[in-house]
C-alpha positions as CSV (number, residue, x, y, z in Angstrom):
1,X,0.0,0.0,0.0
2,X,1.4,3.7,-1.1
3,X,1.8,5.8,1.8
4,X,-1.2,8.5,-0.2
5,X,-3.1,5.8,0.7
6,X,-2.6,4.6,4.0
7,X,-2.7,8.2,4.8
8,X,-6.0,8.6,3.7
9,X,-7.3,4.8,5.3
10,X,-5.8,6.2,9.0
11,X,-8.0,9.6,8.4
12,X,-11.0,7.4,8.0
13,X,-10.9,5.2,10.9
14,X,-9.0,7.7,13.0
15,X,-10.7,10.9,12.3
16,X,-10.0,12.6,16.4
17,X,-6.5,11.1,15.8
18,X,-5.5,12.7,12.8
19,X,-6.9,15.8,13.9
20,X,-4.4,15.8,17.0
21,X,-1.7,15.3,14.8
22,X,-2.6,18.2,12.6
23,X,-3.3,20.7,15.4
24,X,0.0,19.3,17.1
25,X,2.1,20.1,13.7
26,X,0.9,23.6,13.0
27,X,1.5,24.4,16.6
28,X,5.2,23.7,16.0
29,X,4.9,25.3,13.1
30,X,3.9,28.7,15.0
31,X,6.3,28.2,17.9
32,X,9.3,26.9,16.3
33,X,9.5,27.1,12.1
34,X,7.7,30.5,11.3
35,X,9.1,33.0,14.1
36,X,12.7,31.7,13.3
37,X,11.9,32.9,9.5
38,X,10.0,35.7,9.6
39,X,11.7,37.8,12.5
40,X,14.6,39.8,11.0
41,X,17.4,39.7,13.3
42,X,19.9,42.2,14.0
43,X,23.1,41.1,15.3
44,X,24.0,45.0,16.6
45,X,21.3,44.6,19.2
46,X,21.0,42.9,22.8
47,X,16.9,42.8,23.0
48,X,17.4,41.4,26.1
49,X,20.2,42.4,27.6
50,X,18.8,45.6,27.2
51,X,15.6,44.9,29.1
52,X,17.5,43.0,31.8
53,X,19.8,46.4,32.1
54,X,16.4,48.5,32.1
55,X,14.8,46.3,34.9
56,X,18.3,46.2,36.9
57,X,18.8,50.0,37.1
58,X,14.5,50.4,38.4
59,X,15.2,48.2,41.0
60,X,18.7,49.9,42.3
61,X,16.7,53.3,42.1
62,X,18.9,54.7,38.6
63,X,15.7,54.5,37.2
64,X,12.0,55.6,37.4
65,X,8.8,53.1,36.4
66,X,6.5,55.0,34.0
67,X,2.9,54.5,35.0
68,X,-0.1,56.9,34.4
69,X,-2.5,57.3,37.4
70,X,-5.2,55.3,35.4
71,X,-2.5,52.4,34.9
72,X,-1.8,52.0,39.2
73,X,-5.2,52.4,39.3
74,X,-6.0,49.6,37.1
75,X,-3.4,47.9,38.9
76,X,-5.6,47.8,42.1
77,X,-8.8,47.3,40.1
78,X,-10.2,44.0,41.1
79,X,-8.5,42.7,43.7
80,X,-9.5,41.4,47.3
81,X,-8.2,43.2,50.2
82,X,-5.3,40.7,51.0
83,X,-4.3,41.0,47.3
84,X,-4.3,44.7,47.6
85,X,-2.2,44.7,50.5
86,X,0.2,42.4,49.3
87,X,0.7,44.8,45.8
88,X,1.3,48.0,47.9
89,X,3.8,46.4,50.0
90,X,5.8,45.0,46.0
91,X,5.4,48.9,45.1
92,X,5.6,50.9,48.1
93,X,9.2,52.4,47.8
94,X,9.3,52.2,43.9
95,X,10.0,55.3,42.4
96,X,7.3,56.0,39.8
97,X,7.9,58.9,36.9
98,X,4.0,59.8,36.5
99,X,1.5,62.9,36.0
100,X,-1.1,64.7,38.5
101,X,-3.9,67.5,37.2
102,X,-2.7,70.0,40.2
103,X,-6.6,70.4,41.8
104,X,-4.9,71.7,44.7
105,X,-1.4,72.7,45.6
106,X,-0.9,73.7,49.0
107,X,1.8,73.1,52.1
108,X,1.0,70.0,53.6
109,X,-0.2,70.4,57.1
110,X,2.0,69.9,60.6
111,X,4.9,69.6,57.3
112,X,7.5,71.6,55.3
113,X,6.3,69.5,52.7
114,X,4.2,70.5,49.6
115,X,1.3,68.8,48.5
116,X,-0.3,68.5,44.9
117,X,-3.8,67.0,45.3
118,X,-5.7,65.8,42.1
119,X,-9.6,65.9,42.9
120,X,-12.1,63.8,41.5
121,X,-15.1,65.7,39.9
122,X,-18.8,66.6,41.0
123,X,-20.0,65.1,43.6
124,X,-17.0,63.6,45.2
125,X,-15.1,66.4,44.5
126,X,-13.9,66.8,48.0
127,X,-12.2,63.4,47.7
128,X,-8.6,62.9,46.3
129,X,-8.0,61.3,43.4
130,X,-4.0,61.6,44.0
131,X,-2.0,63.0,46.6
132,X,2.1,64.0,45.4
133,X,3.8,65.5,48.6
134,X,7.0,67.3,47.2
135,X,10.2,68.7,49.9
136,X,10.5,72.4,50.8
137,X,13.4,72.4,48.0
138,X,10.7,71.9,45.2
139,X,8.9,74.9,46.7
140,X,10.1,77.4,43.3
141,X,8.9,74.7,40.8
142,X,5.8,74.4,42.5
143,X,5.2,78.2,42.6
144,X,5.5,77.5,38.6
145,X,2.6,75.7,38.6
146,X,-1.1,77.1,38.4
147,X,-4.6,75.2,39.5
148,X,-5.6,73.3,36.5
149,X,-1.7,72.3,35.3
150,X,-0.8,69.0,34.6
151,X,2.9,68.6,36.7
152,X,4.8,65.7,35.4
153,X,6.9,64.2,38.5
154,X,8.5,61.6,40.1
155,X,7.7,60.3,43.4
156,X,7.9,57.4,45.5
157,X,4.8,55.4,45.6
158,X,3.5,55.3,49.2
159,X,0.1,53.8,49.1
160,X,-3.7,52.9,47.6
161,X,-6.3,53.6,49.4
162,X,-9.9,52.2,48.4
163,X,-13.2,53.6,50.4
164,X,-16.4,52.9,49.8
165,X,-16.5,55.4,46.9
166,X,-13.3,56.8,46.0
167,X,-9.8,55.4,46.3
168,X,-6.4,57.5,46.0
169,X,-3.2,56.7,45.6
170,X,-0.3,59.0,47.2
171,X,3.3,59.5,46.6
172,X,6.3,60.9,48.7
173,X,9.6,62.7,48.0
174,X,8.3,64.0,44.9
175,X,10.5,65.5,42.2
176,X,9.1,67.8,39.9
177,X,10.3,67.3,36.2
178,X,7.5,69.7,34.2
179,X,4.8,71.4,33.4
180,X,2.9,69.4,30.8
Protein backbone atom coordinates (compact mmCIF):
# COMPACT_ATOMS: atom_id res chain seq x y z
CA UNK A 1 0.00 0.00 0.00
CA UNK A 2 1.36 3.71 -1.11
CA UNK A 3 1.80 5.79 1.75
CA UNK A 4 -1.22 8.54 -0.18
CA UNK A 5 -3.11 5.80 0.70
CA UNK A 6 -2.58 4.65 4.01
CA UNK A 7 -2.70 8.22 4.81
CA UNK A 8 -5.96 8.58 3.71
CA UNK A 9 -7.34 4.82 5.30
CA UNK A 10 -5.82 6.20 8.98
CA UNK A 11 -7.98 9.61 8.39
CA UNK A 12 -11.00 7.41 7.96
CA UNK A 13 -10.89 5.16 10.87
CA UNK A 14 -8.99 7.72 13.03
CA UNK A 15 -10.67 10.94 12.30
CA UNK A 16 -9.96 12.60 16.39
CA UNK A 17 -6.53 11.09 15.80
CA UNK A 18 -5.51 12.70 12.84
CA UNK A 19 -6.85 15.81 13.94
CA UNK A 20 -4.41 15.84 16.99
CA UNK A 21 -1.74 15.30 14.81
CA UNK A 22 -2.58 18.23 12.64
CA UNK A 23 -3.29 20.70 15.41
CA UNK A 24 0.02 19.28 17.06
CA UNK A 25 2.07 20.08 13.66
CA UNK A 26 0.86 23.57 12.96
CA UNK A 27 1.55 24.37 16.55
CA UNK A 28 5.22 23.66 16.05
CA UNK A 29 4.93 25.29 13.09
CA UNK A 30 3.87 28.66 15.01
CA UNK A 31 6.27 28.16 17.91
CA UNK A 32 9.33 26.87 16.27
CA UNK A 33 9.51 27.06 12.07
CA UNK A 34 7.68 30.50 11.35
CA UNK A 35 9.12 32.97 14.13
CA UNK A 36 12.73 31.71 13.33
CA UNK A 37 11.94 32.94 9.53
CA UNK A 38 10.02 35.68 9.58
CA UNK A 39 11.67 37.80 12.54
CA UNK A 40 14.60 39.75 11.04
CA UNK A 41 17.38 39.72 13.30
CA UNK A 42 19.88 42.25 13.98
CA UNK A 43 23.07 41.12 15.25
CA UNK A 44 23.99 44.99 16.64
CA UNK A 45 21.32 44.58 19.23
CA UNK A 46 20.97 42.89 22.80
CA UNK A 47 16.90 42.84 23.02
CA UNK A 48 17.41 41.42 26.14
CA UNK A 49 20.21 42.43 27.55
CA UNK A 50 18.84 45.56 27.22
CA UNK A 51 15.58 44.85 29.14
CA UNK A 52 17.46 43.04 31.82
CA UNK A 53 19.79 46.44 32.08
CA UNK A 54 16.36 48.48 32.11
CA UNK A 55 14.82 46.33 34.88
CA UNK A 56 18.27 46.18 36.91
CA UNK A 57 18.77 49.96 37.13
CA UNK A 58 14.54 50.41 38.39
CA UNK A 59 15.18 48.21 41.03
CA UNK A 60 18.67 49.94 42.28
CA UNK A 61 16.67 53.27 42.11
CA UNK A 62 18.89 54.69 38.63
CA UNK A 63 15.70 54.54 37.25
CA UNK A 64 12.03 55.60 37.37
CA UNK A 65 8.83 53.07 36.45
CA UNK A 66 6.52 55.00 33.98
CA UNK A 67 2.87 54.55 35.00
CA UNK A 68 -0.06 56.92 34.44
CA UNK A 69 -2.47 57.25 37.44
CA UNK A 70 -5.20 55.30 35.39
CA UNK A 71 -2.47 52.41 34.89
CA UNK A 72 -1.82 52.04 39.18
CA UNK A 73 -5.21 52.36 39.29
CA UNK A 74 -5.96 49.59 37.07
CA UNK A 75 -3.42 47.86 38.92
CA UNK A 76 -5.65 47.76 42.12
CA UNK A 77 -8.76 47.27 40.15
CA UNK A 78 -10.24 44.00 41.11
CA UNK A 79 -8.53 42.73 43.72
CA UNK A 80 -9.54 41.42 47.34
CA UNK A 81 -8.24 43.18 50.22
CA UNK A 82 -5.27 40.74 51.03
CA UNK A 83 -4.29 41.05 47.33
CA UNK A 84 -4.33 44.65 47.62
CA UNK A 85 -2.17 44.69 50.48
CA UNK A 86 0.22 42.42 49.27
CA UNK A 87 0.73 44.77 45.79
CA UNK A 88 1.28 47.96 47.87
CA UNK A 89 3.82 46.37 50.02
CA UNK A 90 5.81 44.99 46.02
CA UNK A 91 5.43 48.91 45.08
CA UNK A 92 5.63 50.88 48.10
CA UNK A 93 9.22 52.40 47.81
CA UNK A 94 9.30 52.18 43.90
CA UNK A 95 10.05 55.29 42.37
CA UNK A 96 7.28 56.00 39.82
CA UNK A 97 7.87 58.91 36.91
CA UNK A 98 3.98 59.76 36.54
CA UNK A 99 1.48 62.94 36.00
CA UNK A 100 -1.14 64.68 38.55
CA UNK A 101 -3.87 67.47 37.22
CA UNK A 102 -2.73 69.99 40.16
CA UNK A 103 -6.57 70.37 41.81
CA UNK A 104 -4.93 71.71 44.67
CA UNK A 105 -1.38 72.65 45.57
CA UNK A 106 -0.85 73.66 49.04
CA UNK A 107 1.79 73.07 52.06
CA UNK A 108 1.02 70.00 53.56
CA UNK A 109 -0.17 70.45 57.13
CA UNK A 110 2.00 69.88 60.59
CA UNK A 111 4.87 69.61 57.30
CA UNK A 112 7.45 71.59 55.26
CA UNK A 113 6.25 69.48 52.67
CA UNK A 114 4.20 70.45 49.63
CA UNK A 115 1.27 68.85 48.48
CA UNK A 116 -0.30 68.47 44.94
CA UNK A 117 -3.76 66.96 45.32
CA UNK A 118 -5.73 65.83 42.06
CA UNK A 119 -9.56 65.87 42.91
CA UNK A 120 -12.13 63.84 41.53
CA UNK A 121 -15.12 65.72 39.92
CA UNK A 122 -18.75 66.60 41.03
CA UNK A 123 -19.97 65.12 43.55
CA UNK A 124 -16.97 63.58 45.19
CA UNK A 125 -15.10 66.45 44.53
CA UNK A 126 -13.88 66.76 48.00
CA UNK A 127 -12.15 63.36 47.73
CA UNK A 128 -8.57 62.89 46.30
CA UNK A 129 -8.00 61.34 43.37
CA UNK A 130 -3.97 61.56 44.00
CA UNK A 131 -2.01 63.05 46.57
CA UNK A 132 2.05 64.00 45.36
CA UNK A 133 3.78 65.47 48.56
CA UNK A 134 6.98 67.32 47.18
CA UNK A 135 10.15 68.68 49.85
CA UNK A 136 10.54 72.38 50.82
CA UNK A 137 13.38 72.40 47.96
CA UNK A 138 10.74 71.91 45.18
CA UNK A 139 8.95 74.93 46.66
CA UNK A 140 10.05 77.36 43.29
CA UNK A 141 8.91 74.71 40.77
CA UNK A 142 5.77 74.43 42.51
CA UNK A 143 5.18 78.24 42.57
CA UNK A 144 5.48 77.45 38.56
CA UNK A 145 2.60 75.71 38.62
CA UNK A 146 -1.08 77.08 38.35
CA UNK A 147 -4.57 75.18 39.48
CA UNK A 148 -5.55 73.30 36.52
CA UNK A 149 -1.67 72.30 35.33
CA UNK A 150 -0.75 68.98 34.58
CA UNK A 151 2.91 68.58 36.70
CA UNK A 152 4.81 65.67 35.44
CA UNK A 153 6.94 64.22 38.55
CA UNK A 154 8.49 61.57 40.08
CA UNK A 155 7.68 60.33 43.44
CA UNK A 156 7.88 57.36 45.47
CA UNK A 157 4.78 55.43 45.56
CA UNK A 158 3.51 55.34 49.21
CA UNK A 159 0.08 53.75 49.06
CA UNK A 160 -3.66 52.91 47.57
CA UNK A 161 -6.28 53.58 49.41
CA UNK A 162 -9.92 52.21 48.42
CA UNK A 163 -13.25 53.62 50.36
CA UNK A 164 -16.45 52.86 49.81
CA UNK A 165 -16.54 55.38 46.94
CA UNK A 166 -13.30 56.81 45.98
CA UNK A 167 -9.78 55.44 46.28
CA UNK A 168 -6.41 57.53 46.04
CA UNK A 169 -3.24 56.66 45.56
CA UNK A 170 -0.33 58.95 47.20
CA UNK A 171 3.33 59.55 46.64
CA UNK A 172 6.32 60.91 48.69
CA UNK A 173 9.58 62.65 47.96
CA UNK A 174 8.35 64.04 44.92
CA UNK A 175 10.51 65.52 42.24
CA UNK A 176 9.08 67.75 39.91
CA UNK A 177 10.31 67.28 36.16
CA UNK A 178 7.55 69.74 34.21
CA UNK A 179 4.77 71.43 33.43
CA UNK A 180 2.87 69.36 30.75
Amino acid sequence: MSLDKELSVFMKKHPVWYGIIIVVFCIFLVIIVIPDSTIPIDDDSDLTGDVIKEVEEIQQGEKDLEMSLEEIFNMFRGLSEIQQGEKIKEFKGNRIKTSIYASKIDQASLSTQYVVLEMYAYPYSLSPYAKAFFPNEEKDNLLSANIGDTIVFSGEFVTYKERALTSYVEFTKSRFIEIE
